[in-house]
C-alpha positions as CSV (number, residue, x, y, z in Angstrom):
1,X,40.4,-45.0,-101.1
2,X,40.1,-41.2,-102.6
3,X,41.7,-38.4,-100.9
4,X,38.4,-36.7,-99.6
5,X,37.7,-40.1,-97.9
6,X,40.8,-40.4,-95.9
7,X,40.9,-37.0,-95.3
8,X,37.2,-37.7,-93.2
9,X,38.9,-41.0,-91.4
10,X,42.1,-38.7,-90.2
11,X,39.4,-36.1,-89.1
12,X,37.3,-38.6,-87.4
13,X,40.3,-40.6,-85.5
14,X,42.5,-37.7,-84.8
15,X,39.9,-34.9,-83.6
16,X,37.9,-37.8,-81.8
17,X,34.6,-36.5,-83.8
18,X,32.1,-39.4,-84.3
19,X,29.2,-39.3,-86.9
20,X,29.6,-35.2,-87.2
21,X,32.1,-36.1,-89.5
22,X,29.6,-37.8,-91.9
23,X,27.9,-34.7,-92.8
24,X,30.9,-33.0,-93.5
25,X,31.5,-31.6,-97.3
26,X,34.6,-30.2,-99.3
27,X,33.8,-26.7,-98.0
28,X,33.9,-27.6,-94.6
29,X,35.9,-25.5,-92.6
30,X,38.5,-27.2,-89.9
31,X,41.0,-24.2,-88.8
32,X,39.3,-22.0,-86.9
33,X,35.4,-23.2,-86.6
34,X,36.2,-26.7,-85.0
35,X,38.5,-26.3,-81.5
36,X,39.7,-29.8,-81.9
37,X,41.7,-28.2,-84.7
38,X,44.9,-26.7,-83.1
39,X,48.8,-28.0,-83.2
40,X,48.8,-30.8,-81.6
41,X,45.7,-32.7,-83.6
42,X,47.2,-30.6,-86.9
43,X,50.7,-32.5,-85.8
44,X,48.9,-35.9,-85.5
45,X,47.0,-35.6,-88.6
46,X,50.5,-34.9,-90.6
47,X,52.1,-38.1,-88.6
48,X,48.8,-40.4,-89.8
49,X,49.2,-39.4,-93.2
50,X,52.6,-39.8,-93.2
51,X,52.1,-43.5,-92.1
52,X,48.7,-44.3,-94.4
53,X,50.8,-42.9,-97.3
54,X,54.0,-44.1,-96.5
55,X,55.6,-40.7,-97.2
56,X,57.5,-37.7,-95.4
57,X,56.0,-34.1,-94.7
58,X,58.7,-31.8,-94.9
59,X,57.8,-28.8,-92.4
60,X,58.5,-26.7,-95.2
61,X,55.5,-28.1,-97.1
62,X,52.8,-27.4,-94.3
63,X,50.9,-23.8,-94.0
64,X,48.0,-23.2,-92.5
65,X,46.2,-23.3,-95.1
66,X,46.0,-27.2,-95.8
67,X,44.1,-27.5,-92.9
68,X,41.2,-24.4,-93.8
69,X,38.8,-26.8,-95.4
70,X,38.0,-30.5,-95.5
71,X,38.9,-29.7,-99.5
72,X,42.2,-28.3,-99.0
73,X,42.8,-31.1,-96.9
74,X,42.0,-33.6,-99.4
75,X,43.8,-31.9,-101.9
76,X,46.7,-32.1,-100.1
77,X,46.5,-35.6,-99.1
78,X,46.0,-36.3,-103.0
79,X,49.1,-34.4,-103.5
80,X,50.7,-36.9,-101.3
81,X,49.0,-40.3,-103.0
């Protein structure tokens, strides 16, 4: 499975969006146009890549701007793969 891909599953599971999240692209923004976006679904979307990836987030590596695009998202996730 490619980043961008799971990056549309943890969107879909942890923001409770349905088929919404089909249409959405790499530019799609997350922080700040959706309002399921905010700490809590940010802290479960860190928590379900940390278990699909078997890996640990170190606070330290998160910033806001992970979480400004479906892209940087991915990116991020690929970062982690």
């Amino acid at each position: 499975m490619d980043s961008l891909t799971l990056a549309k599953i943890l969107i879909k599971s942890c923001l409770q969006l349905d088929e919404q999240v089909n249409s959405f692209d790499e530019s799609t923004e997350l922080l700040g146009a959706l309002p399921e976006v905010n700490s809590l679904t940010i802290m479960t979307m860190v928590t379900s890549i940390e278990e699909q990836l078997d890996v640990e987030i170190s606070d330290t590596e998160l910033s806001g701007e992970i979480f400004e695009t479906l892209g940087s998202l991915a990116q991020f996730i690929e970062s982690k793969m």
